[in-house]
C-alpha positions, 0 to 999 in steps of 0.5 A, a space after each residue: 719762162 716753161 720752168 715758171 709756168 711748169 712750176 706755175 701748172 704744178 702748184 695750180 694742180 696742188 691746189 686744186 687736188 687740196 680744194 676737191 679733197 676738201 669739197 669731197 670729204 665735206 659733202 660726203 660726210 655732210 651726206 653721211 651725218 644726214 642721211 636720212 634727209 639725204 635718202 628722203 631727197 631721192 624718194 621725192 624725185 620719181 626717176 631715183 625713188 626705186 633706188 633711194 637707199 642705194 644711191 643714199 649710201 652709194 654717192 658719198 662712198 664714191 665721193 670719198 672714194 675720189 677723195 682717197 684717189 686724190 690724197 695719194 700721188 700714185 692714184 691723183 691722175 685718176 682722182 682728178 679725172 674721176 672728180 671731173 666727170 663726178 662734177 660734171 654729172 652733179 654740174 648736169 644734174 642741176 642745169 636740167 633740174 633748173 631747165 625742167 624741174 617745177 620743184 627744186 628739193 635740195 640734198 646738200 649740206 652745210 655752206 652749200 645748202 645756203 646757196 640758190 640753185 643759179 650759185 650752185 650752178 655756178 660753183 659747180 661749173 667753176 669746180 667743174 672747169 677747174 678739175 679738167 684743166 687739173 686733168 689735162 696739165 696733170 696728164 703725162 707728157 707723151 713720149 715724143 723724140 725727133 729724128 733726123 732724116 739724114 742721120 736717123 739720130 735723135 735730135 
């Protein structure tokens, strides 16, 4: 039984690092082969207008980043975490946006553009939820030995 449910946490960890690859790679170049409407989102939005153009080139660069982080076995343990706490801010983003915002200007691109902001809410708590439980079966175990008392050998 711990080896089919070990098998069972690496596969859903090898197919969640496929899925975040896969999300990242296309929304940063979705981000990149739109740049101009992508720049002209944050322009719109008072908070982010000083700093349009960077976060415009920043936020697909850092999206690809995570995708490279995932790709490689060596670097997954900081690609999962690192899409975690991306999705969680994007996930954020858009439950305040939809709390506080009387305009709702959408930057995203292709499929994900065709959704309401109440199914984008929703696929990014989905990812969201997904990428921690990715983290937390993806952590190393920690280093645990038992001794015994009497004979203060491992046990």
């Amino acid at each position: 039984m711990d080896r089919l449910n070990k098998y069972g946490k690496t596969v859903f960890i090898e197919l969640a690092t496929a899925t975040l690859i896969f999300l990242f790679v296309y929304t940063a170049s979705s981000k990149f082969l739109h740049l101009p409407a992508f720049k002209s989102f944050f322009t719109k939005q008072y908070l982010f207008k000083p700093h349009a153009a960077t976060l415009a080139i920043a936020i697909p660069l850092i999206e690809m980043a995570v995708a490279a982080l995932l790709f490689f076995p060596a670097s997954r343990q900081a690609g999962i975490f690192s899409a975690a706490v991306l999705m969680t801010i994007f996930t954020l983003y858009i439950a305040v946006m939809l709390a506080f915002a009387s305009a709702l200007p959408c930057s995203c691109g292709g499929v994900i553009q065709t959704l309401s902001w109440k199914w984008h809410l929703a696929l990014n708590v989905s990812i969201t939820v997904v990428s921690w439980l990715a983290f937390a079966w993806c952590a190393p175990p920690k280093n645990f030995i038992a001794i015994n008392r009497s004979s203060r050998k491992p046990v």
